[in-house]
RODO-2510 file (C-alpha; in nm, 4 decimals, decimal comma):
residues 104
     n   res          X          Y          Z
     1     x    -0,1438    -1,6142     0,4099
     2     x    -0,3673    -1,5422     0,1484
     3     x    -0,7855    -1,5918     0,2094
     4     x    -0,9094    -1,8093    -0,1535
     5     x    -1,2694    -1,8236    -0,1810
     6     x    -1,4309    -2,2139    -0,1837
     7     x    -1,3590    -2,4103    -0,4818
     8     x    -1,7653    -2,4499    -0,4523
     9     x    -1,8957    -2,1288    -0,3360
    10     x    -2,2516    -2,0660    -0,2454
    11     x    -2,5124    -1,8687    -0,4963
    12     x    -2,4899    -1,5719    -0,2378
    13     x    -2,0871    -1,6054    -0,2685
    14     x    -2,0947    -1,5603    -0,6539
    15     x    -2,3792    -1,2528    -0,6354
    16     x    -2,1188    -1,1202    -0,4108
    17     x    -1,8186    -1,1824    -0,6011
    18     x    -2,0387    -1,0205    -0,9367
    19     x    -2,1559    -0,7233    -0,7728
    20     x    -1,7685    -0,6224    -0,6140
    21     x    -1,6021    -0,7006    -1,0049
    22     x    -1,8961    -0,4730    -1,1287
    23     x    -1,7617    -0,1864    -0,8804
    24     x    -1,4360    -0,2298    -0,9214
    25     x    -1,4864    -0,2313    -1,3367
    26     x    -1,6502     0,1013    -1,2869
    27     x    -1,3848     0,2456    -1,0943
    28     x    -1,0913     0,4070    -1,2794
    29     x    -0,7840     0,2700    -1,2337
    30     x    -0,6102     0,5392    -1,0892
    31     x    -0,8215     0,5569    -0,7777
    32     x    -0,7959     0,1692    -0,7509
    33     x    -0,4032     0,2245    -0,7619
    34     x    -0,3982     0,5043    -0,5476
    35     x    -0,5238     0,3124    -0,2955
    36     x    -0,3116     0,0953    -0,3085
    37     x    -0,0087     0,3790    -0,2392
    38     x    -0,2085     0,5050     0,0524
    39     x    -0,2462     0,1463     0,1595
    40     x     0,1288     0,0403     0,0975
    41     x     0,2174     0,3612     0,3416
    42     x    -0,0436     0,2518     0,6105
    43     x     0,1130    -0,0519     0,6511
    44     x     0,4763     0,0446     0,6510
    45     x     0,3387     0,3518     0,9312
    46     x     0,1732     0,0340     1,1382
    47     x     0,5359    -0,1774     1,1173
    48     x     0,7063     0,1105     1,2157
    49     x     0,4943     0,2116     1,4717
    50     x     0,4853    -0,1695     1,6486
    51     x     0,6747    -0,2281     1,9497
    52     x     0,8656    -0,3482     1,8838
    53     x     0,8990    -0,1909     1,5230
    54     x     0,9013    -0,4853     1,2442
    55     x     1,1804    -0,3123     1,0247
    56     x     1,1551    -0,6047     0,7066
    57     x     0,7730    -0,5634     0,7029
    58     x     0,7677    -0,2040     0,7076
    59     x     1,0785    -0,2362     0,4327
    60     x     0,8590    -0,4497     0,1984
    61     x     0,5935    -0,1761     0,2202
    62     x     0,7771     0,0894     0,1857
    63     x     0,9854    -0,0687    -0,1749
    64     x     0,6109    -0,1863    -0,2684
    65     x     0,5201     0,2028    -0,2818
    66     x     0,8702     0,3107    -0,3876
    67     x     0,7685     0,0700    -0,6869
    68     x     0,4638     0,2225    -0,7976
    69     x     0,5200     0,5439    -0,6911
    70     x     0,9302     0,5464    -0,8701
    71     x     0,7808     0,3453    -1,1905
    72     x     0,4147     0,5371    -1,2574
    73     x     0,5486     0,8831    -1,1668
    74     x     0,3102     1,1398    -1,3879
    75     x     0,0599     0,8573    -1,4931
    76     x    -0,0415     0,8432    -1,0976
    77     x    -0,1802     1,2217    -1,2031
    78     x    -0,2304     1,5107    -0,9618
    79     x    -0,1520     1,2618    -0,6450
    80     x     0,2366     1,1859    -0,7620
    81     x     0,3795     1,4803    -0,5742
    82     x     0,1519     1,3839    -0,2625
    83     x     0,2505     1,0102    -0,3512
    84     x     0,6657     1,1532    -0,3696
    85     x     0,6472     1,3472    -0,0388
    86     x     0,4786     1,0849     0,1300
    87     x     0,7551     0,7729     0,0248
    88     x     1,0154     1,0314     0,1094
    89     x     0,8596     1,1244     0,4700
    90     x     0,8246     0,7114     0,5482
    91     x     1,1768     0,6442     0,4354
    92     x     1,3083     0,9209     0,6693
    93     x     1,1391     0,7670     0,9492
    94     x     1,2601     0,4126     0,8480
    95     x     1,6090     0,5442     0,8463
    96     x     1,5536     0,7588     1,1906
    97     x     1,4176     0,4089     1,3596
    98     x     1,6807     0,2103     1,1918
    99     x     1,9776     0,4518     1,2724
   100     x     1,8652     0,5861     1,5941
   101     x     2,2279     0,6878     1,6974
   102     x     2,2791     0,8984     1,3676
   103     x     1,9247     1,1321     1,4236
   104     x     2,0474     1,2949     1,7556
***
């Protein structure tokens, strides 16, 4: 479920709404995308990590920061190799969790 703001929002709704686009227009790109990677990994740790684990949650995140990280490669900067190690590290646990028989 997505939250949508009010079809009539308040004065104090709109300020707030202003201010945030004003930050986020400041910020470059990259660091509003690389949160998104950390993000994307967070939440495929936390599906993982659930008991029990939620394996087509934790999928979805984990092809969500395949996606970026696969597709942006260098233009994600000095983070890609960080980025690379750390979709390689969550598949491997995916596939440990998954394949539990095959990791002993």
């Amino acid at each position: 479920m997505v939250a949508q703001m009010s079809d009539n929002p308040t004065p104090e709704q709109e300020k707030a709404m202003t201010e945030a686009r004003a930050r986020l227009a400041e910020t470059p790109a990259s660091v509003v995308v690389a949160n998104h990677v950390v993000g994307l990994y967070e939440l495929a740790a936390i599906h993982l990590g659930a008991n029990p684990p939620r394996f087509d949650d934790a999928r979805l995140a984990i092809d969500a920061l395949a996606a970026i990280v696969d597709n942006l490669g260098s233009r994600l900067g000095a983070d890609h190799a960080t980025f690379k190690d750390a979709l390689a590290n969550i598949r491997l646990v995916y596939v440990k969790l998954t394949n539990p028989e095959q990791s002993e």
